[in-house]
C-alpha positions in Angstrom: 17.4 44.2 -9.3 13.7 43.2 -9.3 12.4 40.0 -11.3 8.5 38.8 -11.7 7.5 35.0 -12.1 3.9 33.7 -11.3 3.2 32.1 -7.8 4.4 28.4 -7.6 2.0 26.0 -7.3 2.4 25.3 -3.0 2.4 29.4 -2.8 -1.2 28.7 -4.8 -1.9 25.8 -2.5 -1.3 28.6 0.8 -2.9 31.5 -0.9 -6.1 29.0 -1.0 -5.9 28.0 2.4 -5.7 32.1 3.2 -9.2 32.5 1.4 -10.4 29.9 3.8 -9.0 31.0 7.3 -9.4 34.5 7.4 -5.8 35.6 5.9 -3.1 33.9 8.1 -0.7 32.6 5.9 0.3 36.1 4.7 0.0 37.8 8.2 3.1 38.5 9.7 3.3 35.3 12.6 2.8 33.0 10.0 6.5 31.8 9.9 9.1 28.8 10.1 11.8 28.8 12.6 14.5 26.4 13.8 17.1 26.8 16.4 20.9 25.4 16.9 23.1 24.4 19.2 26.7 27.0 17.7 29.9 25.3 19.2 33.2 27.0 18.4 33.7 30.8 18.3 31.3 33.0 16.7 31.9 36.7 16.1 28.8 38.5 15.7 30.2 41.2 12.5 31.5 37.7 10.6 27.7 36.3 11.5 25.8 39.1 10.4 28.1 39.0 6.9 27.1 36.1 6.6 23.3 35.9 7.2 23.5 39.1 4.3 25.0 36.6 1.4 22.3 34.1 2.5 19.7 36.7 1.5 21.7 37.8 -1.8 22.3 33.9 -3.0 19.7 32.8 -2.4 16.4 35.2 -4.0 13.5 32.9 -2.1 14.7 35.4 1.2 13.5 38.5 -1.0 10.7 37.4 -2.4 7.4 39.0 -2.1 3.8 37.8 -3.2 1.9 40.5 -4.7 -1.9 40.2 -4.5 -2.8 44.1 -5.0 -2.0 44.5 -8.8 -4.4 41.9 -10.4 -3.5 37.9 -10.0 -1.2 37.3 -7.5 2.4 36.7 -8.4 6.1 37.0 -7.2 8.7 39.6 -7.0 12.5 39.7 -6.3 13.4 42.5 -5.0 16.9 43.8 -3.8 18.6 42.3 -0.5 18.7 44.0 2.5 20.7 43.3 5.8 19.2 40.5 8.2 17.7 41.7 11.4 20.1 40.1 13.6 19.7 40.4 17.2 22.4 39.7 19.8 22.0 37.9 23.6 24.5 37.3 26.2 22.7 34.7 29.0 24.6 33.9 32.0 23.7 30.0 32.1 25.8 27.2 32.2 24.2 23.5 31.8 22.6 22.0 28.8 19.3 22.1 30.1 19.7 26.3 31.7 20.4 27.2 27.7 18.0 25.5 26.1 15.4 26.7 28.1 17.3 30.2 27.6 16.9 29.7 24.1 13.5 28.9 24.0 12.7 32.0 25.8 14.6 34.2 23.2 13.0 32.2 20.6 9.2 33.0 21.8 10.1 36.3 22.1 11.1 36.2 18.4 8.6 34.5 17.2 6.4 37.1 18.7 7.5 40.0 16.7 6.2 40.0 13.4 7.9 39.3 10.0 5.9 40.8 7.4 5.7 38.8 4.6 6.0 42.2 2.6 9.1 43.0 3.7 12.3 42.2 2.7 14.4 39.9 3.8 12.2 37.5 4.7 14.5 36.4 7.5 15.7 37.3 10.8 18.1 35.7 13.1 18.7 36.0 17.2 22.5 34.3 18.6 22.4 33.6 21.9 26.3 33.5 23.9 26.7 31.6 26.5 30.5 31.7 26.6 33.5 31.8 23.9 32.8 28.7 22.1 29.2 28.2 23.2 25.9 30.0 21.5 22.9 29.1 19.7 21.6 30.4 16.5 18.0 31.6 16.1 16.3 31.6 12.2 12.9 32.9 11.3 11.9 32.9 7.8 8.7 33.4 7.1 6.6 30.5 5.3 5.7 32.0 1.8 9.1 31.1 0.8 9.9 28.3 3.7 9.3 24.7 4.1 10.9 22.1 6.4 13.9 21.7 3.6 14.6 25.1 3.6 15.4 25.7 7.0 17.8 22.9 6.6 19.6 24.8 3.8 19.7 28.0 5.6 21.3 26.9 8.7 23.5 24.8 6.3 24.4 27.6 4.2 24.8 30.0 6.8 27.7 28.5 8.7 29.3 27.4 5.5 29.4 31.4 4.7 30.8 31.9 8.0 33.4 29.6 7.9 34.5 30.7 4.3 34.5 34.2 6.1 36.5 33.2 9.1 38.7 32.1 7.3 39.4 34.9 4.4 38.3 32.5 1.7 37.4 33.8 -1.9 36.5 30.3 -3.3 33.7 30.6 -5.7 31.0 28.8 -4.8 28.1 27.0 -6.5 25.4 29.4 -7.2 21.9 27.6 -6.2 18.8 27.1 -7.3 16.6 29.8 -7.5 12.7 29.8 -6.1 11.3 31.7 -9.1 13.0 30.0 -11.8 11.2 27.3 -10.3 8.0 28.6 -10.2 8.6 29.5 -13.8 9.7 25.7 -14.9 6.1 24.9 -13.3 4.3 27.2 -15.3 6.0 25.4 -18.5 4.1 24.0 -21.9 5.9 20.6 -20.9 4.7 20.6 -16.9 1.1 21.4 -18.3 1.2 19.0 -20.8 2.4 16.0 -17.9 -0.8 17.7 -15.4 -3.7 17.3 -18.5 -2.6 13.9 -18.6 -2.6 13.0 -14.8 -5.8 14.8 -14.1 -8.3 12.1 -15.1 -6.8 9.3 -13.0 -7.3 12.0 -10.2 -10.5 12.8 -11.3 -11.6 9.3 -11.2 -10.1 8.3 -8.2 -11.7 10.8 -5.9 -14.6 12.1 -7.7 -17.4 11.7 -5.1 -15.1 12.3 -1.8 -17.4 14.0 0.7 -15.5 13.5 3.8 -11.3 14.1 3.8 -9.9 13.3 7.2 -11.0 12.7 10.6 -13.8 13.6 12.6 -13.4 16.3 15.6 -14.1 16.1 19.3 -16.2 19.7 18.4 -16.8 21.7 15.1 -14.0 24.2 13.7 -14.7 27.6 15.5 -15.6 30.5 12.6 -12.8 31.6 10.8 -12.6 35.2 12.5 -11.9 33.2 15.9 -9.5 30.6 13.9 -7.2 32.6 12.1 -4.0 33.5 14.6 -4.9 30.8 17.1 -2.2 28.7 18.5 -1.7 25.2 18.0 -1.2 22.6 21.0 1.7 20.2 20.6 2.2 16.1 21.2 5.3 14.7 20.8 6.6 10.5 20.8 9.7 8.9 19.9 10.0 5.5 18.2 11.9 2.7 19.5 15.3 2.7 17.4 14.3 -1.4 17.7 10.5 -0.7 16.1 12.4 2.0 13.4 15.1 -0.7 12.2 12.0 -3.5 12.1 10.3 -1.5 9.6 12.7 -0.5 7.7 13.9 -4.8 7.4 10.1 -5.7 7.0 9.9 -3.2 4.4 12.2 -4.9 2.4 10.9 -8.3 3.2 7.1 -7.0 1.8 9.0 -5.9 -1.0 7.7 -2.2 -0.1 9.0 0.8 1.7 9.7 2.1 5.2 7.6 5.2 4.3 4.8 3.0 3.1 4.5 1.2 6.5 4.5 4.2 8.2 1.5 5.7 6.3 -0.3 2.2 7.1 -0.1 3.1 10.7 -1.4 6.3 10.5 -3.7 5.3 8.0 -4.8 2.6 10.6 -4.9 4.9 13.5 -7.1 7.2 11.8 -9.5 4.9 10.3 -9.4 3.3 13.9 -10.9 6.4 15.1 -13.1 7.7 12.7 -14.8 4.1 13.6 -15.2 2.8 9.4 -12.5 1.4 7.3 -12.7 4.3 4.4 -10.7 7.0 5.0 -9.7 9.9 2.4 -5.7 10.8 4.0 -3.4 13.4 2.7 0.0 13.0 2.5 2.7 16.0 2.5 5.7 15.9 0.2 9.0 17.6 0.1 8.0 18.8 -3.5 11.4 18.8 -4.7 13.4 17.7 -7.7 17.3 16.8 -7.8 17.6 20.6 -9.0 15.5 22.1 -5.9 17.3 20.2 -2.7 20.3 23.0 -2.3 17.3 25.9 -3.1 15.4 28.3 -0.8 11.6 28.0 -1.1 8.2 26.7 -0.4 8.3 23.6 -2.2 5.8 21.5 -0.5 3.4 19.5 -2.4 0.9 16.5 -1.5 -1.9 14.2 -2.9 -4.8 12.9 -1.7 -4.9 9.1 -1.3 -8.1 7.4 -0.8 -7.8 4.0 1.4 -9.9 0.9 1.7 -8.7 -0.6 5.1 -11.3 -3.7 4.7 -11.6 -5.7 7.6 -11.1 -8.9 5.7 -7.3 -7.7 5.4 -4.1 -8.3 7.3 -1.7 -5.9 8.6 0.8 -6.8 5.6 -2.3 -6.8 3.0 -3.3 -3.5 4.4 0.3 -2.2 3.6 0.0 -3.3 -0.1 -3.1 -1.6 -0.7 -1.3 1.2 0.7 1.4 0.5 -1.1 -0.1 0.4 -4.6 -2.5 3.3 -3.8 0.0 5.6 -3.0 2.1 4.1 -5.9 0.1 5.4 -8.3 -0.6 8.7 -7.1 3.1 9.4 -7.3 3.0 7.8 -10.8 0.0 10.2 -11.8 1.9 13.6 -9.4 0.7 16.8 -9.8 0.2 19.6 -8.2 -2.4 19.5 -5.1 -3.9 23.3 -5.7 -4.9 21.5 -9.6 -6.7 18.7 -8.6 -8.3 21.0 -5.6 -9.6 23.0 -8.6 -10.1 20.3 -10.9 -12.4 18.6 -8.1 -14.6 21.6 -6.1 -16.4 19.0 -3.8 -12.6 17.6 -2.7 -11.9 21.1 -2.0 -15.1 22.1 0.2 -14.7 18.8 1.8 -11.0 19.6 2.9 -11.4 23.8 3.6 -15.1 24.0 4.3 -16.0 21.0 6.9 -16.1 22.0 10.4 -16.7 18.5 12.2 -14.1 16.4 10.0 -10.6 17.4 9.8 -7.9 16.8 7.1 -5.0 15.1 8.8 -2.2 15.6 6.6 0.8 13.3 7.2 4.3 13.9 6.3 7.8 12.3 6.9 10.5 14.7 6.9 14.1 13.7 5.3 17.5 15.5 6.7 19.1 17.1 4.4 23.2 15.8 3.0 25.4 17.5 5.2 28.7 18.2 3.7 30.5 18.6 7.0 34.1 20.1 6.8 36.4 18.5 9.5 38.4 21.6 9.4 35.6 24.1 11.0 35.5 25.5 13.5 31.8 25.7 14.1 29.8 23.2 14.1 26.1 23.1 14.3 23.4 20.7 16.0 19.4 21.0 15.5 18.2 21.9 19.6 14.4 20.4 20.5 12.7 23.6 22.3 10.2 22.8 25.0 6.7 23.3 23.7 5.6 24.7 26.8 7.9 27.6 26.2 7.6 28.2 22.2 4.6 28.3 20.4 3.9 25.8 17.5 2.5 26.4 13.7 1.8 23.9 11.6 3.9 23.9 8.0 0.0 24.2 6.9 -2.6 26.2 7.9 -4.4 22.9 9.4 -6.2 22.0 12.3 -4.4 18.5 13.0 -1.2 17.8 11.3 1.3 14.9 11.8 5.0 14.9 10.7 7.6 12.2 11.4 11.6 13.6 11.9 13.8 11.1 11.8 16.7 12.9 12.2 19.1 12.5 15.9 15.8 9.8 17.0 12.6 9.3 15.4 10.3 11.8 16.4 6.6 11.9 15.6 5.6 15.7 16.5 1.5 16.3 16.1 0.1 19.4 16.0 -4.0 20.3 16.5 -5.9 23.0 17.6 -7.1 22.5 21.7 -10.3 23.9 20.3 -11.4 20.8 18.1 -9.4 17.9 19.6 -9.1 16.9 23.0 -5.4 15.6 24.3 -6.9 12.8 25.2 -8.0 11.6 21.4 -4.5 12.7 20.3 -2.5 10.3 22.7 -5.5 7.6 21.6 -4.5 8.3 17.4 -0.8 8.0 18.5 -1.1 4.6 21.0 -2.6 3.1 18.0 -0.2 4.3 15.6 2.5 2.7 17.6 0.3 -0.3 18.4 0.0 -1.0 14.9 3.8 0.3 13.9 4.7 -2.8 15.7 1.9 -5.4 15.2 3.4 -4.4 10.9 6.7 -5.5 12.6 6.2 -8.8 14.6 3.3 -10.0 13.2 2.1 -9.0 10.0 -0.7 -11.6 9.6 -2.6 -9.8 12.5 -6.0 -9.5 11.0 -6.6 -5.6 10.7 -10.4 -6.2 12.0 -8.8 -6.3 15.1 -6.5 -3.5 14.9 -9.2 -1.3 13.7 -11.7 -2.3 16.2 -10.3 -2.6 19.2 -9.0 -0.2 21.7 -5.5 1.3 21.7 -4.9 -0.5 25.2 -6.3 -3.5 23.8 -4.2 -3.6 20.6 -0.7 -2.5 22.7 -1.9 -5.6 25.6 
């Protein structure tokens, strides 16, 4: 069966960035991966049966994006069988088998998954023993965010399970990617976007400058396009993570919105002047989209006046009604890119000042069945084995993971940004994190001008 809708609005959002890096996003590396730890017994034929309903449920995993037949658009095609590849390794500690399956998973990675060719998905299991393994997924990005590798794993062992154990219980059909594409494209959604477009127009008409500056200028776009991306990762104290969150609630305000006055902080701190133009990533979702297979992700632009007359806790109201509104006036990022040309040559066309997009990453519901006899748990690769992408084609992206810790994973290219001004951005995040925490009144002049080893001392 093959079915048409128009491109969502994020595939719009990546098929923009693709005019502007020399074609990445629809090359065949350009894809979303996660790995987990398999305990119980997993049989390979029951696996592979169940990586092939993944593919027929859900329609994201067979969708291609046409570009050669006039305006780009979406097509469903028919399933086909996962790739699934199969790997006995002969180690034995925790540490010997991740590093095993970070091995496996660079060598995955480095075979290409067109975005042309269905499914859109393939899998490596690792077997380190009888009721030991670790399951590989690729999907590539045209039709996978953060969420949706969530869901997949998710779905995945569900199907196995139902499989293992000769269940024919119907189950919930989910939401499909191109019926919402085609709810975005509605008289009603355009309707809500004429009327949101103004405030947008207004608040960022004029923006010359979205991001941070670079150590050096963006490389040409021939030399860009393919290049890898250098990795720096932190945890938060559980003890900083819990004093946001009560803070939060005593400044009337949310965990997230703390967050984003750190980084907003951090960023103004060293771009060295209180106005800073920040975007912010978003799941993109509705309550109809969480169980569905897709790229969902949207994001706004927020424009921040850190003024050095401020506190840390008046910083995080202006942050808090700023970003307030934006989500009061949502719509879709690739509109007001279009609405606004000089936004979008500031943010794709700069090469000395980078957006750095910032996004805070939710786990999933997991309905966990205490009768299985699999059980799944998310595995953190070393860097220095697997290569990282950015969810966005971007040269410096930062996304928080609170999911076993909290985990702050940033993302640049070595090219523009020395390590050194990365741990700088990330001292002061967590300098100013905790100055939000146990002592709010700290006057933000200080936060912004001072070093990040003054401001941790």
């Amino acid at each position: 069966m093959t079915a048409e809708a128009p491109l969502s609005y994020a595939q719009q959002l990546l098929a923009a960035f693709a005019v502007h890096d020399g074609g990445s996003v629809f090359g065949g590396g350009f894809v979303n991966w996660c790995a987990h730890e398999l305990t119980g017994p997993v049989e390979p034929e029951l696996l592979q049966e169940a990586l092939d309903e993944l593919v027929v449920r859900h329609g994201g995993l067979r969708t291609v994006v046409v570009r050669d037949e006039g305006f780009p658009f979406q097509r469903v095609v028919a399933p086909a069988p996962v790739p699934l590849r199969v790997h006995d390794a002969a180690v034995s500690t925790p540490d010997e088998r991740v590093r095993a399956t970070a091995r496996i998973t660079a060598e995955a990675l480095a075979r290409p998954l067109p975005p042309g060719q269905v499914p859109l998905i393939a899998a490596d299991l690792v077997r380190f023993g009888p009721d030991a393994s670790a399951l590989i997924l690729l999907i590539h990005r045209t039709v996978a965010d953060g969420w949706t590798m969530q869901v997949a794993i998710r779905d995945v062992v569900a199907a196995y399970e139902r499989r293992r154990r000769g269940s024919a219980d119907a189950v919930e059909p989910p939401p499909q990617y191109a019926d919402h594409a085609l709810t975005e494209s509605s008289p009603e959604r355009e309707k809500r976007i004429q009327e949101a477009l103004p405030y947008w127009r207004e608040q960022l008409s004029g923006v010359r400058r979205v991001g941070i500056p670079a150590d050096r200028p963006r490389p040409d776009a021939a030399v860009n396009t393919g290049r890898e991306k250098a990795l720096h990762t932190f945890e938060l104290p559980d003890a900083v993570v819990a004093g946001l969150r009560a803070r939060a609630r005593t400044l009337r305000t949310t965990e997230f919105t703390l967050l984003l006055t750190a980084y907003a902080v951090a960023l103004a701190g060293h771009a060295g002047q209180p106005r800073i133009a920040l975007p912010v990533l978003s799941a993109g979702r509705g309550a109809g989209d969480w169980d569905g297979i897709g790229f969902y992700l949207n994001g706004h632009v927020l424009r921040l006046s850190l003024s050095d007359a401020m506190t840390a806790a008046e910083a995080a109201a202006h942050v808090h009604q700023v970003n307030a509104e934006a989500l009061q006036h949502d719509v879709p990022l690739i509109r007001v890119l279009e609405e606004l040309p000089e936004l979008a040559e500031a943010a794709f066309d700069a090469r000395d000042i980078v957006p750095a997009p910032m996004q805070l990453c939710r786990p999933i519901p997991r309905a966990d069945d205490p009768a299985a006899a699999v059980r799944y748990r998310r595995l953190t690769l070393p860097p220095d084995v697997v290569r990282e992408t950015p969810v966005m084609p971007v040269d410096f992206l930062w996304v928080m993971e609170p999911y076993d810790s909290f985990v702050v994973r940033v993302t640049y290219d070595p090219a523009m940004f020395d390590a050194t001004s990365v741990e700088r951005i990330a001292r002061r995040f967590r300098a100013t994190a905790d100055r939000l925490v146990t002592s709010p009144n700290t006057p933000l002049a200080s936060l912004l001008a001072a070093t990040p080893e003054e401001v941790r001392g």
